[in-house]
Wavefront OBJ file of the C-alpha trace (Angstrom):
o trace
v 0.000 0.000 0.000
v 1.091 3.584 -0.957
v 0.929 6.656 1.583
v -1.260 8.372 -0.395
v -3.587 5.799 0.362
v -3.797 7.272 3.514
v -3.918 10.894 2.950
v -7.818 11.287 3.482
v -8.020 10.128 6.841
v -4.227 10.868 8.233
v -2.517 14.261 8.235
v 0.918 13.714 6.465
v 3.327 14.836 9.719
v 1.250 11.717 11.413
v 1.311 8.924 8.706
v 2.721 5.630 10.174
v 5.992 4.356 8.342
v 4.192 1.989 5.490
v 6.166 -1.803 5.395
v 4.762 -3.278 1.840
v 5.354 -7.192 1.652
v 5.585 -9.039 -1.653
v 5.393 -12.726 -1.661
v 4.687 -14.727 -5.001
v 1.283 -16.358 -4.428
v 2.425 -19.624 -5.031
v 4.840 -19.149 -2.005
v 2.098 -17.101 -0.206
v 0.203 -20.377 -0.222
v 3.270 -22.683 1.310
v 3.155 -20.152 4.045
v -0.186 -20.026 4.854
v 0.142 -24.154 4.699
v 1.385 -24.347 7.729
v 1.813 -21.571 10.247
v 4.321 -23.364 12.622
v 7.353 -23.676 9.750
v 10.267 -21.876 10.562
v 12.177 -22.217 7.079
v 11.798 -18.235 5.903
v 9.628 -17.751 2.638
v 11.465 -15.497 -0.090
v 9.810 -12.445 -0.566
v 10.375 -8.948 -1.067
v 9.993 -5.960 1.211
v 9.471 -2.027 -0.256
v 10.051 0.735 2.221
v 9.851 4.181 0.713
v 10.077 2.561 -2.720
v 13.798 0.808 -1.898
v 13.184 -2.727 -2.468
v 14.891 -5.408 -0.012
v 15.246 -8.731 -0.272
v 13.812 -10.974 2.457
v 12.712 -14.218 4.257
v 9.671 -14.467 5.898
v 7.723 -16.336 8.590
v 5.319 -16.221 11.137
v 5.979 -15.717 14.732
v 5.120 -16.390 18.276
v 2.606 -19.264 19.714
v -0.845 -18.621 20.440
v -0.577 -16.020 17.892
v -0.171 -18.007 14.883
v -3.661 -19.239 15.571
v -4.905 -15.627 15.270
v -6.455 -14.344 11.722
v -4.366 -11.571 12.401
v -1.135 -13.265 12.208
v 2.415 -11.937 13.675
v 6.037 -12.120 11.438
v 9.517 -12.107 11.625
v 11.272 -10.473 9.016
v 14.755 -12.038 7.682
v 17.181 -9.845 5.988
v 19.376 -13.039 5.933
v 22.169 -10.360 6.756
v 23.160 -7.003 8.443
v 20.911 -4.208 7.035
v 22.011 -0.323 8.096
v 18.787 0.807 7.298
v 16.723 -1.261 9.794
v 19.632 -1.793 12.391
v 19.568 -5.288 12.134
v 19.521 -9.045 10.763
v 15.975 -9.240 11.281
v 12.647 -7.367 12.540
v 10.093 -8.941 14.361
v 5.913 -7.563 13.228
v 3.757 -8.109 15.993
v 0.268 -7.967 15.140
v -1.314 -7.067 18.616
v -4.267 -8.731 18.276
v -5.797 -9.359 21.188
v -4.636 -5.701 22.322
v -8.031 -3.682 21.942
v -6.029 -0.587 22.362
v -2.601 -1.670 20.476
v -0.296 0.224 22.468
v 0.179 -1.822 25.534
v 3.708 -3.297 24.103
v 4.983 -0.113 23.425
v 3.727 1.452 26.332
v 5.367 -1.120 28.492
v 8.646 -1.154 26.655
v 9.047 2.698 26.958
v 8.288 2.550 30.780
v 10.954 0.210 31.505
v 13.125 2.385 29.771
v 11.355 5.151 32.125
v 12.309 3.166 35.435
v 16.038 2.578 34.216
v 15.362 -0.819 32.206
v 16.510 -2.103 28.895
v 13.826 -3.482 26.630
v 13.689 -3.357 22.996
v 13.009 -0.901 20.199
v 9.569 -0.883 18.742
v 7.472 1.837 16.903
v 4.032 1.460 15.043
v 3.868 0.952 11.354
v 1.215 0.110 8.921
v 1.814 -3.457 6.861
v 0.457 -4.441 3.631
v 0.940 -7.452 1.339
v 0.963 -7.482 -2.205
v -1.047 -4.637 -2.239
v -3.622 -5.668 0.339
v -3.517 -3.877 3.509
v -2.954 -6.633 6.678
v -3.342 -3.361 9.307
v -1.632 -1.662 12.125
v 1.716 -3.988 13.661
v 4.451 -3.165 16.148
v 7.945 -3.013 14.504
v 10.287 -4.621 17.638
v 14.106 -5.024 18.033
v 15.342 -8.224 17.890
v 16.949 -9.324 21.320
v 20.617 -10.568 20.042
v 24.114 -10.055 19.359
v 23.274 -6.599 17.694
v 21.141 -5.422 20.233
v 23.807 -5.499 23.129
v 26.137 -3.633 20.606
v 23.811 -0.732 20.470
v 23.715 -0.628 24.033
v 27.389 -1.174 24.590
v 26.588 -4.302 26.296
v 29.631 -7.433 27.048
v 28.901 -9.910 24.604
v 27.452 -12.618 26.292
v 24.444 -15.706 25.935
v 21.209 -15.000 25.254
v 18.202 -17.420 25.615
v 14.391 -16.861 24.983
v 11.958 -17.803 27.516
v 9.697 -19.556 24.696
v 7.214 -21.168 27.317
v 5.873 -21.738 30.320
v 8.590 -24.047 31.695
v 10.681 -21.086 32.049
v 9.729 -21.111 35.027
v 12.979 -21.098 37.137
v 11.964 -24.061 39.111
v 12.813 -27.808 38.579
v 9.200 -28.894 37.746
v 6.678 -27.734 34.756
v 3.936 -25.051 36.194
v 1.803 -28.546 36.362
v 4.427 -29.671 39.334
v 5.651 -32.878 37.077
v 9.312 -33.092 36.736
v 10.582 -30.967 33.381
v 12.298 -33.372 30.769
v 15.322 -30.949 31.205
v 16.564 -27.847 33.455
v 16.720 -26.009 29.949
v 12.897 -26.926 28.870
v 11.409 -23.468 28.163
v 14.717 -22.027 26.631
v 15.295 -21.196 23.044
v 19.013 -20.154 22.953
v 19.396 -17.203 20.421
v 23.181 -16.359 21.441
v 25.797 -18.441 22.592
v 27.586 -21.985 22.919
v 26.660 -25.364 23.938
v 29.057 -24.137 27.491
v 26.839 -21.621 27.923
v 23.508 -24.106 27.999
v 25.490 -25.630 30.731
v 26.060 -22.012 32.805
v 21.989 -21.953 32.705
v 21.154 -25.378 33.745
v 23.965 -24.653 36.763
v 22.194 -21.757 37.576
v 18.484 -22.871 37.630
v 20.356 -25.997 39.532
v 21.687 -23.444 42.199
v 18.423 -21.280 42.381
v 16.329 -24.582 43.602
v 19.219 -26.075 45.909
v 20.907 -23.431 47.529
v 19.866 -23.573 51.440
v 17.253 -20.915 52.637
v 20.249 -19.193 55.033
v 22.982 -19.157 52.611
v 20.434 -18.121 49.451
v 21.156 -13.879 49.962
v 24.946 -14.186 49.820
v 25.352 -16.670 47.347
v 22.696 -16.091 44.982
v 24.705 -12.416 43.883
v 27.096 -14.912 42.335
v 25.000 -16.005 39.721
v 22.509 -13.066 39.073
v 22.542 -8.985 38.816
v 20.206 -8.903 41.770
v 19.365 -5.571 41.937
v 18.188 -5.489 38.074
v 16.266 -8.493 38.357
v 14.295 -6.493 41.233
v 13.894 -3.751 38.551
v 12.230 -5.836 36.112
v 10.445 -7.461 38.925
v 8.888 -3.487 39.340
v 8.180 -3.620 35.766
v 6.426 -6.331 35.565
v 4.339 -5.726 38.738
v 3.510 -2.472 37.929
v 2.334 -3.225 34.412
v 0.764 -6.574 35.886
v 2.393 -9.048 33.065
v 0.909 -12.832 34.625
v 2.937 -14.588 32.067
v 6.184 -12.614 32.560
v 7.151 -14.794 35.315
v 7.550 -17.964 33.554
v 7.605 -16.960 29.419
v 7.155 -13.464 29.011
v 11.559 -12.652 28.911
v 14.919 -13.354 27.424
v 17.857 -14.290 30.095
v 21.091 -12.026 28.501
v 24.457 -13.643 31.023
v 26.686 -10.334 30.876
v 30.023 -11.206 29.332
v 31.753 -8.876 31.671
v 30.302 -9.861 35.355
v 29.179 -13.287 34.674
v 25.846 -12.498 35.983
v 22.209 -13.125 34.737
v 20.116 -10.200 33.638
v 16.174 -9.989 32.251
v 14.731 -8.406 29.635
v 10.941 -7.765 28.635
v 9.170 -9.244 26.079
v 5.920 -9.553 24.951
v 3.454 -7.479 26.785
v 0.464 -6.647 25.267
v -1.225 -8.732 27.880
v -0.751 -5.952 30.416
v -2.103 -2.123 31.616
v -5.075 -3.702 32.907
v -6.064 -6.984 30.236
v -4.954 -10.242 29.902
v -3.757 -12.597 27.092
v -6.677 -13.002 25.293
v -7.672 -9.299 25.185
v -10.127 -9.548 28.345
v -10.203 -7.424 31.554
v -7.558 -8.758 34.762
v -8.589 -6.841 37.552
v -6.003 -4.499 38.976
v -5.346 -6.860 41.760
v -5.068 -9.987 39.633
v -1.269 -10.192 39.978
v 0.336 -10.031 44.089
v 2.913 -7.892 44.969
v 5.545 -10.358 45.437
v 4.664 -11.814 42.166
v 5.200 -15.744 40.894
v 8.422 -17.730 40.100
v 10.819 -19.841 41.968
v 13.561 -17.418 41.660
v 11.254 -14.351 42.940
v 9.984 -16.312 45.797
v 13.605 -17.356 47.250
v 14.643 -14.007 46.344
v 11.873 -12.020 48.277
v 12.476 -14.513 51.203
v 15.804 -12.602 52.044
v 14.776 -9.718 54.355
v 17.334 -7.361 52.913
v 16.345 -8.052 49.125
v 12.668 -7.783 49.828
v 13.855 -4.487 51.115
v 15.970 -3.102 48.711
v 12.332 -4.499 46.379
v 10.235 -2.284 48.305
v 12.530 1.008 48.204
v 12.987 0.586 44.263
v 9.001 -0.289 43.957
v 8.070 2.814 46.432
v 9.802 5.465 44.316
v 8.403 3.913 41.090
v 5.112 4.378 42.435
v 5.748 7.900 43.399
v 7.297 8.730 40.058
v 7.379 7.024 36.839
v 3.719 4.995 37.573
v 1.161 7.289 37.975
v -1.575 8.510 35.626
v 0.113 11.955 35.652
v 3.049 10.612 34.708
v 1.730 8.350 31.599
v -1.519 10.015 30.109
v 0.312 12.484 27.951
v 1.762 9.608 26.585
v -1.544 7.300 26.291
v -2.914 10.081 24.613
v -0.826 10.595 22.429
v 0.139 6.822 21.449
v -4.133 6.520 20.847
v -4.103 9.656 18.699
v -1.270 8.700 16.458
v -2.938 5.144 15.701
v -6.861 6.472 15.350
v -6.777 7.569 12.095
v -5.519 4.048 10.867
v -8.362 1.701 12.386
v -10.610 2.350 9.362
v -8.229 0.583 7.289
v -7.258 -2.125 9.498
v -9.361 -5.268 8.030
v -8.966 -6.671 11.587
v -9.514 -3.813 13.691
v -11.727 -1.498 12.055
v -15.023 -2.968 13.489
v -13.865 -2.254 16.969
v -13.045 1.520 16.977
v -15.569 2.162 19.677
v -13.589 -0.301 22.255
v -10.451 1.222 20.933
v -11.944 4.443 22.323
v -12.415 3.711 25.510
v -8.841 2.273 25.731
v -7.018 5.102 26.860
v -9.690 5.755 30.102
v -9.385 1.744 30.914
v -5.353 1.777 30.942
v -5.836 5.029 32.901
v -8.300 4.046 35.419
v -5.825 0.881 35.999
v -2.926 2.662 36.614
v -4.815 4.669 39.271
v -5.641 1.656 41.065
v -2.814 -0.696 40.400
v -0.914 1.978 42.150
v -3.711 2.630 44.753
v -3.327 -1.634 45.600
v 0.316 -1.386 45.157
v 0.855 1.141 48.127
v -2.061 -0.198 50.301
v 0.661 -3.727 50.036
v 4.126 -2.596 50.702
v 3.210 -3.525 53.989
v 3.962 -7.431 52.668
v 7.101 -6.750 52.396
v 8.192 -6.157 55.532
l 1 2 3 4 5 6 7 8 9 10 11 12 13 14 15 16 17 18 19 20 21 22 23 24 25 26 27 28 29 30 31 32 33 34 35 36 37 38 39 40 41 42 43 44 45 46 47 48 49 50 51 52 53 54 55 56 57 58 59 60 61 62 63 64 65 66 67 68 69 70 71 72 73 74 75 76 77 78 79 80 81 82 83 84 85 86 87 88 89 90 91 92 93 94 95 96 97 98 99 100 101 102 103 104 105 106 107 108 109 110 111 112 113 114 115 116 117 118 119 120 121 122 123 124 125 126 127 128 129 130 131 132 133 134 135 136 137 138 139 140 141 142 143 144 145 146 147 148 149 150 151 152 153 154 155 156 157 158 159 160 161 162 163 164 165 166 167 168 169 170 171 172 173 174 175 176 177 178 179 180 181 182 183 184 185 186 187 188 189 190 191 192 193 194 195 196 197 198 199 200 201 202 203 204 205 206 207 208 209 210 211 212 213 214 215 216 217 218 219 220 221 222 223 224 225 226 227 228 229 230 231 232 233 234 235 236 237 238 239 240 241 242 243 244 245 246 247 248 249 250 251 252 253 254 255 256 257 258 259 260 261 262 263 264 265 266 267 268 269 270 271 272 273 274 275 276 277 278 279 280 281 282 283 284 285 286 287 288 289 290 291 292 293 294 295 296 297 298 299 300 301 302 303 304 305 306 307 308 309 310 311 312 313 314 315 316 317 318 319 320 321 322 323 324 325 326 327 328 329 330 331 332 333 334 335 336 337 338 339 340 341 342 343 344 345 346 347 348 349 350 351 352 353 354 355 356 357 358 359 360 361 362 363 364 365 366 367 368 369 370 371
């Protein structure tokens, strides 16, 4: 699709960046075949009429199930332009509003986080427009270069048995330490490092856990994603939602987010979670041993306290609500998935709002827990 497609309903300084996907229809059909390959389908991609060449797939789980599907973009190589091997095109389906992702993203990056790059763009193939889709950073070698990062392993939490504990979330024995981990950076040494430290997080004794735990993790940013992810309420973040970077310098494990549409207020399949759905000491092996040590569940409770006063509060995140909703309005008429729920995306920016207000409100009323 052309910009100028746009020009009656969007005013030119606020037209989204158009990605326009060519796939021959032959090879369109092998991809819509079978959603779960992972073998990239030559295509084309045309970005302000420069033509790359490219592979393409779908992406995520539950998502490929979706009409509005998700993709991964591979450039099969470095490209300057995009900053990157490959892109990933998250559809945000179940998102009524289609901001949460970004919205989370940016507010780690408000409370001193790393999380990846990701703006809004409009995606059309051959000609046929597929709607409104989050352009994110891929989590990799390239990313910690940007960020002046050590080199060091990178594995994707790809599901639920990521869990940090030594049994599936159904409490039967995993088939391996590493079930749940999709390594995107690294050596068959480093698989080792991870099932050592998932070893160490479930057998290290209850009085010596504080001391020696600092060993194997950056405790202090794992508390800062742990504010994240309680503030912004992310259920699955715990055990999927996240992709464990071991800093090349320090040796230690760090998080980062990924994922989180399911947040500000709804849940994974775009219904309402209650502001209270998610505790303040949150789920996981690892944060349960952690917040057993008086002095970490301290240090958690100064770091959560001025979040609360500061960075999560409707004063603090309207302006940028607002202005997230008013960017995308104009392109919900010409979403083929979205454009028969504009009233609900409406009402979006009042819902997120009105959870902030009393996720905080809950938030406060239980730093008393973590005493």
């Amino acid at each position: 699709m052309q910009n100028d497609v746009m020009q009656n309903d969007v005013m030119q300084n606020d037209v989204l960046p158009t990605l326009s996907i060519f796939i021959e229809p032959k090879l369109l059909k092998v991809l819509k075949s079978n959603v779960w390959n992972e073998e990239p389908i030559a295509s084309k991609l045309v970005v302000d009429n420069i033509p790359y060449k490219i592979g393409i797939t779908y992406r995520g789980d539950l998502t490929r199930k979706f009409r509005k599907k998700s993709y991964r973009i591979d450039f099969g190589e470095y490209n300057e332009i995009f900053e990157g091997r490959e892109l990933h095109l998250n559809a945000e389906y179940c998102d009524p509003s289609l901001i949460r992702n970004k919205l989370s993203f940016d507010f780690f990056k408000d409370i001193g986080g790393i999380s990846p790059e990701c703006k809004h763009i409009f995606v059309a193939i051959n000609g046929s427009p597929m709607g409104i889709y989050l352009q994110l950073e891929s989590v990799d070698d390239l990313f910690l270069h940007k960020r002046k990062l050590p080199y060091g392993p990178i594995f994707y939490a790809s599901n639920h048995h990521a869990n940090f504990s030594l049994l599936t979330p159904k409490h039967k024995p995993k088939p391996s330490l590493l079930s749940g981990y999709e390594r995107k950076l690294g050596n068959d040494e480093d698989n080792l490092d991870l099932e050592m430290f998932i070893c160490k997080v479930n057998t290290i004794p209850r009085g010596d856990f504080g001391k020696e735990i600092i060993r194997y993790m950056d405790v202090k940013k794992y508390l800062l994603w742990l504010c994240g992810v309680i503030c912004t309420q992310n259920y699955d973040a715990f055990t999927h939602n996240y992709t464990l970077y071991r800093n090349g310098e320090t040796g230690l494990y760090e998080m980062i987010p990924w994922d989180y549409d399911a947040t500000w207020g709804r849940d994974c399949n775009g219904g309402i979670m209650e502001y209270d759905y998610v505790p303040i000491k949150g789920y996981n092996t690892l944060t349960a041993r952690l917040l057993d040590v008086k002095e970490i569940r301290q240090q958690y409770r100064l770091l959560l306290e001025e979040i609360l006063e500061t960075s999560f509060t409707t004063a603090a995140l309207e302006s940028r609500i607002t202005n997230l909703h008013k960017q995308l309005r104009p392109y919900l008429s010409v979403d083929p998935y979205k454009k028969k729920s504009i009233d609900m995306f409406d009402n979006e920016p009042d819902l997120i709002l009105r959870f902030i207000s009393d996720r905080n409100s809950y938030l406060w009323s239980h730093l008393k827990d973590l005493t």
